[in-house]
C-alpha positions in Angstrom: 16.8 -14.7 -16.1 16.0 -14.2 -19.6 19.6 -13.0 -21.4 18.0 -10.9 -23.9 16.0 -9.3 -21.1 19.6 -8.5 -19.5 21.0 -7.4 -22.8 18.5 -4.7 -23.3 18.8 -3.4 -19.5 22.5 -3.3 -20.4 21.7 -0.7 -23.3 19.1 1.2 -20.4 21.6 1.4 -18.2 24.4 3.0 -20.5 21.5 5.4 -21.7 21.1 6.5 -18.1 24.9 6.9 -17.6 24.9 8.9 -20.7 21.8 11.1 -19.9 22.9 14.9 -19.2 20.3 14.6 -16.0 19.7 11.0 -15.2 23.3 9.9 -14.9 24.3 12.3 -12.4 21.2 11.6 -10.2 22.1 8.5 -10.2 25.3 8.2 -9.4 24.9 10.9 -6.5 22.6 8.6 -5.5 24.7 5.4 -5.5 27.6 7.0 -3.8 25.3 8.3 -1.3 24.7 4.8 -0.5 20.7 5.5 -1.0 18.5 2.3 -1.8 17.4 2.7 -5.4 13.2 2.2 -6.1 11.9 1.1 -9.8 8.6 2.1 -10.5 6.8 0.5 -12.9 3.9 2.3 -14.4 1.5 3.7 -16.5 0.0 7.2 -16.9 -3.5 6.3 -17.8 -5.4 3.6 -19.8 -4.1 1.8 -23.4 -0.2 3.1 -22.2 2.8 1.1 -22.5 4.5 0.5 -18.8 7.4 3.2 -17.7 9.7 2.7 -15.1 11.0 5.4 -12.8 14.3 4.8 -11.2 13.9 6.6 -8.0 15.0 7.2 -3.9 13.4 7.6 -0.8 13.9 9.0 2.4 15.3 6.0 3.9 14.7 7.1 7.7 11.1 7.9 7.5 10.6 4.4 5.3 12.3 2.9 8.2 9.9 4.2 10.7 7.0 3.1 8.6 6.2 6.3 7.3 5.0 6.7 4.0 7.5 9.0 2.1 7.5 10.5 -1.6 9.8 9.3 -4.3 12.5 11.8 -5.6 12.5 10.4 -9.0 16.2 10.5 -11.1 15.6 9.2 -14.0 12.3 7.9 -16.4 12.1 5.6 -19.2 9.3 5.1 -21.2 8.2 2.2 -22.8 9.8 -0.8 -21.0 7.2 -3.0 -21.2 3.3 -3.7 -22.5 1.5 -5.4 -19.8 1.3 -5.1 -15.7 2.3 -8.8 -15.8 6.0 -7.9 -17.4 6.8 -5.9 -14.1 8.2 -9.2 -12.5 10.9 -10.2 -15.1 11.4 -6.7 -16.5 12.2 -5.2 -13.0 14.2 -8.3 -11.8 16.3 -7.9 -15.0 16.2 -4.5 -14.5 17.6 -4.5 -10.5 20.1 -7.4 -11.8 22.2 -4.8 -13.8 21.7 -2.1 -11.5 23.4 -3.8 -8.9 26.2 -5.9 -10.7 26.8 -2.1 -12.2 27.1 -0.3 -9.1 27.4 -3.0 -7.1 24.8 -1.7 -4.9 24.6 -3.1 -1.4 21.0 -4.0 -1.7 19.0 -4.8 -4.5 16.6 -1.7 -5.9 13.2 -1.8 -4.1 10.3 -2.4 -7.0 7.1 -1.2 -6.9 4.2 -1.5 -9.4 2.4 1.5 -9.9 3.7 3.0 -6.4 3.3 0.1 -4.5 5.1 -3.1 -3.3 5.1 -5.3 -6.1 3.8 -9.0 -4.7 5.0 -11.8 -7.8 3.0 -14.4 -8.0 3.8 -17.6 -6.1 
């Protein structure tokens, strides 16, 4: 994994644990023991890519059923081009969990759905 890629989820993550809002949400949600979701997305054409750190309902995922995401915190700007979700979000999961040393990694979606890397 790219170190400087690390580095600068390092400085995400403390800006999350700093955030009024988002660090709360998201330590509720880590002691909780909920799976975490990233996000990666756009909102519309000729946008940088944002990444919501989000939950689910983990029983009605389990079922199969589609469920929304209860979104805790946002962050705009993380990367330029669909094909950065793969590192980005790997880097991204890789300090969430060594952080929180989260059970199991964060699910990560590209633009609300299972993100496939390329073989």
């Amino acid at each position: 994994m790219d170190p400087a890629l690390l580095q600068y989820f390092d400085v995400v993550c403390d800006k999350i644990a700093a955030h009024a809002s988002y660090g709360p949400k998201l330590e509720d949600a880590v002691r909780a023991g909920r799976r975490l979701v990233l996000n990666y997305h756009t909102h519309g054409p000729d946008q940088t890519y944002c990444v919501s750190v989000c939950v689910r309902n983990d029983a009605l995922a389990q079922l199969g059923i589609d469920s929304p995401l209860e979104e805790l915190a946002h962050i705009r700007g993380i990367g330029p081009t669909r094909e950065d979700c793969g590192p980005r979000m790997e880097a991204f999961a890789a300090r969430l969990a060594a952080r929180h040393r989260l059970a199991q990694d964060p699910v990560i979606l590209l633009d609300g759905a299972p993100f496939m890397p390329n073989p």
